[in-house]
N, C-alpha and C positions, 0 to 999 in steps of 0.2 A: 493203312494206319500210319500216322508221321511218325518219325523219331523224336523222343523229346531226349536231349542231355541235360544233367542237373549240374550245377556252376558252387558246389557247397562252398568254397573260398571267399567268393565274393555273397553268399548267403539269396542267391538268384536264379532262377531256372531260365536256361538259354535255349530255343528252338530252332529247329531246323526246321526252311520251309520248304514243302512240298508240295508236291500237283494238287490235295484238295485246296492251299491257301490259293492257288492260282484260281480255282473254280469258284469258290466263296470272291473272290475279288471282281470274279468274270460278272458274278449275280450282280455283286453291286452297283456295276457298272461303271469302275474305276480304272481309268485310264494307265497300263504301267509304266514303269519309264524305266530304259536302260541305265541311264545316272541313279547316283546318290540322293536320298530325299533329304531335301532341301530342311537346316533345322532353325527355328524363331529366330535365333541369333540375325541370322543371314538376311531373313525377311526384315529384322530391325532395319539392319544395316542400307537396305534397297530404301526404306521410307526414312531415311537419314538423309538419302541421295535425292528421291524425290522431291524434298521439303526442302533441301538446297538448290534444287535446278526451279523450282517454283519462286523461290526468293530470288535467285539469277534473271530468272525471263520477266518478274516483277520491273524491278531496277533496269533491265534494258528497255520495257517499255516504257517507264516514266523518264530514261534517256532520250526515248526518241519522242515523246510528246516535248519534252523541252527543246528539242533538236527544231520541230515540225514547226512551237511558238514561235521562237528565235530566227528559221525560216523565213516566215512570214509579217515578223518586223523587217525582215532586210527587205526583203519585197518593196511592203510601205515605203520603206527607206527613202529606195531607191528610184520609187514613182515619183515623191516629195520632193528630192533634187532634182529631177528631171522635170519637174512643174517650175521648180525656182529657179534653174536654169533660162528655161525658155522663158519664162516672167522678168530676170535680168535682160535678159538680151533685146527683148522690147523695150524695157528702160532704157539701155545704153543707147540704142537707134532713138529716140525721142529725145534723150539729151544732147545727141549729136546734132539734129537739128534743129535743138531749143540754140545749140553751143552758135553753127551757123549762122542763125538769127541775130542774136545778140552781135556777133562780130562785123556783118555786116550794116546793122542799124548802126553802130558803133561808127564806122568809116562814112556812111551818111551825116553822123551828126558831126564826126571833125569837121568835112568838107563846107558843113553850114557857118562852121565858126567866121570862115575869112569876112564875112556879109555881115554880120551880126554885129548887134550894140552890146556894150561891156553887160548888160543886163542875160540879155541873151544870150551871150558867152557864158556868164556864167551858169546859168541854168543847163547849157548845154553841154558844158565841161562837171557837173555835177549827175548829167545823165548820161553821159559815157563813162565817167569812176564807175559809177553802178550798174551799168551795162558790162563793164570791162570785170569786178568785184562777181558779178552774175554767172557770166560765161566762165571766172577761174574756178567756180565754184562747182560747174556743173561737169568741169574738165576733171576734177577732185571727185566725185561723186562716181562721173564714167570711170572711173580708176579704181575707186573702190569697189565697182559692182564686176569690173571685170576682172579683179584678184577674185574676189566669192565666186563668179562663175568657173575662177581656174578649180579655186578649192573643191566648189560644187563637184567638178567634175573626176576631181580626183576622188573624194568621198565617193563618188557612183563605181568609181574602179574600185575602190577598196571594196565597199559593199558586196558587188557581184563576187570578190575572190574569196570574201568571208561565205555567202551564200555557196560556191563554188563548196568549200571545205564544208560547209554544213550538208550540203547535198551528199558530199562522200561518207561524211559519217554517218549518217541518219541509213545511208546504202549499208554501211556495213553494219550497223546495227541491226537494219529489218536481217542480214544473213545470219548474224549472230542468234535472231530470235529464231528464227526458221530452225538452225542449228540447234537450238536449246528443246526446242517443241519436240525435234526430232530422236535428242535424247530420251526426250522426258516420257515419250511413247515406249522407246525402249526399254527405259527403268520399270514402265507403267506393268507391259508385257511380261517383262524377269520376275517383277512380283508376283502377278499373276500364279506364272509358271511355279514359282516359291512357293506359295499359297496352297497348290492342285498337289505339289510335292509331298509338304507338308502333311496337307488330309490324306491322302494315298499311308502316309508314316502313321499318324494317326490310327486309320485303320488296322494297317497290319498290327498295331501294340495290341487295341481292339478283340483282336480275331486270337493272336499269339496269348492273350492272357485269357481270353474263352476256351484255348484248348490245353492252356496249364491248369485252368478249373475243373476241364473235363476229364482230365490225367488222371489228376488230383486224386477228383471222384472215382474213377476207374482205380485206384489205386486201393482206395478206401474199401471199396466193393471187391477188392480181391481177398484182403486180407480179411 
């Protein structure tokens, strides 16, 4: 039979547990735990934690989909320079030899001039200005397409170092997530364990106020 002690101060009956509460707990099939059972408060406190690493691994995945987008515009980017690159550089080789053209048709028609009636001249001295007006134009042109291929190419260097920096962050955010998930298993299991604490405490209130009734009773039946 257990001991019970009476707590008249605090207006409470306090028990002592003994080997049958160990049996009654054996029946029910509750697991004991050397710690302290775990009380509501605590179990808040884990689903306070969980609810913030779930907002945490939220916000790092919608980091790394914008990381992933942003990625993959550099990419674009960087194919799109590398078309208008290659697309310049066939223009500058076809103005180089439109520029050729012009300069030697150019020294053709001076050489005509010596031969030629003032008629003649002049048409010929109006088709080398334009010839001559042609060629500086297309010199202007290969000069401007070979600064955008310089730019082109720098934009491609820049791209790759931005993608560079994107690829390192987006790495350290999937660790980060990994990291979070890994918590968040953890927190998930403490509850758990909180939880199992808890009903185990439960119990014993349970069992502890069934046999301050049976006291009680036994008490009542003596007197």
């Amino acid at each position: 039979m257990p001991v019970y002690m009476g707590d008249r101060e605090l207006g409470k009956a306090r028990v002592a547990v003994t080997n049958d509460y160990e049996a009654w707990i054996n029946r029910r099939g509750v697991a004991q735990s050397s710690t302290t059972p775990t009380t509501s408060v605590r179990n808040e406190g884990l689903q306070t934690q969980i609810d913030a690493l779930t907002q945490r691994i939220e916000i790092i995945r919608a980091q790394m989909r914008a990381l992933e987008e942003k990625e993959q515009e550099s990419i674009l980017t960087i194919d799109g320079l590398r078309r208008q690159g290659k697309k310049n550089d066939h223009e500058i080789e076809r103005l180089k030899d439109q520029c050729a053209d012009a300069n030697e048709q150019a020294i053709r028609t001076s050489k005509t001039t010596r031969t030629s009636s003032d008629s003649q001249l002049q048409e010929i001295t109006a088709k080398t200005a334009h010839l001559e007006a042609e060629s500086a134009k297309q010199v202007q042109t290969i000069k401007e397409l070979s600064e955008g291929l310089l730019k082109a190419r720098l934009d491609i260097r820049q791209e790759r170092e931005a993608n560079r920096r994107l690829t390192k962050s987006l790495s350290e955010l999937r660790h980060k997530e990994k990291e979070g998930l890994a918590q968040y298993s953890q927190v998930l299991q403490e509850k758990d364990r909180a939880i199992e604490k808890l009903d185990e405490l439960q119990a014993l209130v349970v069992h502890q106020e069934a046999k301050i009734k049976e006291a009680k009773q036994y008490n009542e039946d003596m007197s």
